[in-house]
C-alpha positions, 0 to 999 in steps of 0.5 A, a space after each residue: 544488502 544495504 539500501 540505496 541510502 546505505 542503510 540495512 533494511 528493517 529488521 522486520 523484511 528480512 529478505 526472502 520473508 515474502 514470497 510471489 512477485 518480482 523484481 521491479 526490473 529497471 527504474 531510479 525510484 527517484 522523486 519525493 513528494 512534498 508534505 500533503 494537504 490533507 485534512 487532520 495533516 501532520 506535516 514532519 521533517 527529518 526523522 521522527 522520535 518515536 511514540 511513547 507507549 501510551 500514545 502508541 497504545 491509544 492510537 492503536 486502539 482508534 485504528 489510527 496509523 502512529 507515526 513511529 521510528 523510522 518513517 515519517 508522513 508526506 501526507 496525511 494521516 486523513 481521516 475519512 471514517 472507514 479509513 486513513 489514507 497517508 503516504 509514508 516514507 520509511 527507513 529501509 524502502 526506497 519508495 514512499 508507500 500509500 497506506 490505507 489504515 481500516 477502521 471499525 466504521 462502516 462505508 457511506 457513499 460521501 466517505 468513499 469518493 473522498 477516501 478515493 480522492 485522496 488516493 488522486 491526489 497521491 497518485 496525481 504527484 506522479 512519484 512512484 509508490 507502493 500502496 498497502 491496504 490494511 483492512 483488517 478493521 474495516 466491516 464487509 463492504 456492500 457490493 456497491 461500494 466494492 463496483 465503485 471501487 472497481 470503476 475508480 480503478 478502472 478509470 484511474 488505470 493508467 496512471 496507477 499502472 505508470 506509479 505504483 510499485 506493488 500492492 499489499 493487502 493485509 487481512 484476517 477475515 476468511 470472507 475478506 480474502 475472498 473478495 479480495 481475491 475476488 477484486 485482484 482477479 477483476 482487476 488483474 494488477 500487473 505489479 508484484 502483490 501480496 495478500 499478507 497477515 500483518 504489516 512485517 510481512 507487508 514491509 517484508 515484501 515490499 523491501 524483497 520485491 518493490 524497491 526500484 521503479 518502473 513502468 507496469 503499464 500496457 505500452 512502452 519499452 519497460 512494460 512487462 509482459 502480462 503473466 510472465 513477469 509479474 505475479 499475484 500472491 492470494 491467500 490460502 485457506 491457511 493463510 499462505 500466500 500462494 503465486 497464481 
């Protein structure tokens, strides 16, 4: 089916290619963000032409987002050491996406209030969005900075659980699925989420299960109720996703 844009989805989210989650329920989706502030901000209009090979080479070997065909940045790419924060719109989702982009650069207490800064300042535009955490690059956190994280998130609860869409955490690492499993079970997100193994089955799972807004929060009319109306997908031994 074609988008609200009338534009068919990516080639790589085909429908069904992911599973868990649900449908989002009702909401309009509306709202795009004006171009952000960050640092090291690459501010575009329309839709970008696509990277050459050799750009696309050289930022995939920093770990660095490319801003390829098809999306463009309201915000960022900033650069925070361990990561890049941004917020995408791309062809295909009706709702911007947070991504957070690992990098092979470890975890300083300064580099992780700031990286969680940014998430505010996103979150602060109160639009609605889906968040995917590629942590694929990123070294094993210590468990300080994972109970940081968690109190971030605890504290920012409502106001994650009133915009944000659905969540995806892309991974290849055994211990990093445990924890975060081990994270997803602590916090308990009401949205649809996914542990997946790369971007296209992120983007998969987002066009299937993440393209209409509403409310998650624990009060109102559009809240869902907890355990029934959403689900979380964590990864098996084998790397498929299972509903819990």
């Amino acid at each position: 089916p074609a988008t609200s844009s009338g534009q068919a989805p990516p080639a790589d989210g085909e429908q069904g290619g992911a599973e868990g989650g649900v449908d989002s329920g009702d909401g309009t989706g509306e709202g795009v963000a004006e171009g952000g502030t960050a640092k090291h901000e690459s501010p575009r209009s329309g839709r970008p032409a696509a990277a050459s090979p050799r750009g696309k080479e050289r930022k995939a070997a920093q770990g660095e987002p490319s801003c390829d065909e098809g999306f463009s940045f309201a915000y960022g790419p900033a650069n925070f050491g361990f990561c890049y924060v941004s917020l995408e719109e791309r062809e295909g989702l009706n709702l911007q996406r947070i991504r957070v982009d690992g990098r092979k650069v470890g975890f300083s207490d300064e580099s992780l209030r700031d990286a969680l800064a940014a998430m505010e300042e996103i979150m602060e535009r109160r639009v609605p969005v889906t968040v995917t955490y590629d942590v694929r690059n990123v070294p094993t956190p210590s468990m300080k900075h994972v109970r940081e994280g968690l109190k971030w998130a605890g504290e920012h609860k409502e106001l994650l659980d009133e915009y944000i869409q659905g969540i995806t955490v892309i991974l290849n690492s055994w211990v990093l699925t445990k924890l975060a499993n081990f994270v997803l079970s602590v916090l308990k997100p009401p949205q649809p989420t996914k542990i997946c193994r790369d971007e296209a089955e992120a983007i998969a799972f987002l066009w299937a299960k993440c393209q209409t807004a509403r409310s998650w929060g624990g009060s109102g009319k559009d809240a869902p109720r907890r355990g029934k109306t959403a689900s979380t997908v964590r990864a098996s031994p084998e790397g498929v996703g299972v509903g819990v």
